[in-house]
C-alpha positions in Angstrom: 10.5 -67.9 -28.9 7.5 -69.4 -27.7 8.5 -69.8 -24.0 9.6 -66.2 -24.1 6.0 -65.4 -25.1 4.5 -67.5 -22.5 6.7 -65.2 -19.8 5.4 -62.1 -21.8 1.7 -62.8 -21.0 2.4 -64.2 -17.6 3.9 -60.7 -16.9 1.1 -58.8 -17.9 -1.6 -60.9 -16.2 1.1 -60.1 -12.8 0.9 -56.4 -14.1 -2.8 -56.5 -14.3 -3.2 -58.2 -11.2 -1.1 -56.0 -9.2 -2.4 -52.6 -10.5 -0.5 -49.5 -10.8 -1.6 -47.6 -8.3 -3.6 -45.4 -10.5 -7.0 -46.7 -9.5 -10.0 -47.3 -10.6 -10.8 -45.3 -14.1 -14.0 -46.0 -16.4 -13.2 -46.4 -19.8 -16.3 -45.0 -22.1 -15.0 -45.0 -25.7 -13.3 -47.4 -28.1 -10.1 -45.4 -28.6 -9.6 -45.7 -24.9 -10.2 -49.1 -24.9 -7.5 -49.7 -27.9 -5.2 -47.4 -25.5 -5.7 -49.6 -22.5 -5.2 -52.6 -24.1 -2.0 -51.2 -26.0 -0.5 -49.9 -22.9 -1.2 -53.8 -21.1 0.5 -55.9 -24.2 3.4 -53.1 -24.7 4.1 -53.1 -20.9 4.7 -56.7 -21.6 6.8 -56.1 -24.8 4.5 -56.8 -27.2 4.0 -54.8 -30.2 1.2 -55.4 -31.9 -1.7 -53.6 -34.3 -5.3 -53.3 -33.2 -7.7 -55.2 -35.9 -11.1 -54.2 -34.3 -13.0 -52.9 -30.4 -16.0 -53.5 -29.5 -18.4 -53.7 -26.6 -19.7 -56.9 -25.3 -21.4 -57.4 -21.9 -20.3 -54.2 -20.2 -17.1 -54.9 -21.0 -14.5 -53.9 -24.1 -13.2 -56.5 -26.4 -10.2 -55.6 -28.3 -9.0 -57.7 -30.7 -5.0 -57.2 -32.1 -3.0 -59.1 -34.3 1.2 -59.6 -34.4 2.3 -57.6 -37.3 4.3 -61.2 -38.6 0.7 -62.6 -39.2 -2.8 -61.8 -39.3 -3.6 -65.3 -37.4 -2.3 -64.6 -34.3 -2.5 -61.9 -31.6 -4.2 -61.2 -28.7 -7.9 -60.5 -27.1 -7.7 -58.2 -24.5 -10.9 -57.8 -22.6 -11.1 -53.9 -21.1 -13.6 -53.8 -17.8 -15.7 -50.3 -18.7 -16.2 -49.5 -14.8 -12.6 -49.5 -13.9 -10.1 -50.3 -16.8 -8.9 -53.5 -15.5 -7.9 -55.7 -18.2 -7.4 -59.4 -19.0 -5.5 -61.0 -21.7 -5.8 -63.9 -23.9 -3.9 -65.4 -26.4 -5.2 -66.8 -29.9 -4.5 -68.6 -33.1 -6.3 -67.8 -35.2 -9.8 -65.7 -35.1 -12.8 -66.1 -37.2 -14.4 -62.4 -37.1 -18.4 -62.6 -38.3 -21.9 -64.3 -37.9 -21.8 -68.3 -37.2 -21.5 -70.3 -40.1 -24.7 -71.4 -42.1 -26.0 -74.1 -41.7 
């Protein structure tokens, strides 16, 4: 199960990597965004809901979870300029400020 993960995302990083021959296309709005990063993790058979998007240094973050549990998922970073986008795996997420100290 876990290998068969592991071949997921090393598919869609090959997908992302390659392209699809669309080119580049700026990607200016959240729901975009969500649509980019649904379109990466489902073209590498992933299923998964999207839990929150946001902008962060010119770039998209969208952060999705596995429907199973709300610990794990993925963060897909969207590049605005051209819609490029890169995949990471998590855990668990902490969403908020830092903690107090």
């Amino acid at each position: 199960m876990v290998l068969s993960r592991q071949a997921a995302l090393l598919l869609a990083a090959l997908v992302c990597a390659c392209g699809r021959g669309e080119g580049p296309s700026p990607v200016r709005t959240p729901m975009k965004a969500a649509e980019a990063a649904q379109r990466t993790l489902r073209s590498a058979g992933l299923d998964e809901s999207v839990v929150d998007v946001r902008r962060q240094d010119g770039d998209w973050l969208v952060i999705t979870r596995w429907k199973e549990t709300s610990l794990a998922g993925h963060l897909v970073t969207v590049d605005a300029a051209t819609g490029r986008t890169k995949v990471e795996r998590y855990r668990s997420v902490e969403i908020g400020g830092p903690p107090k100290s």
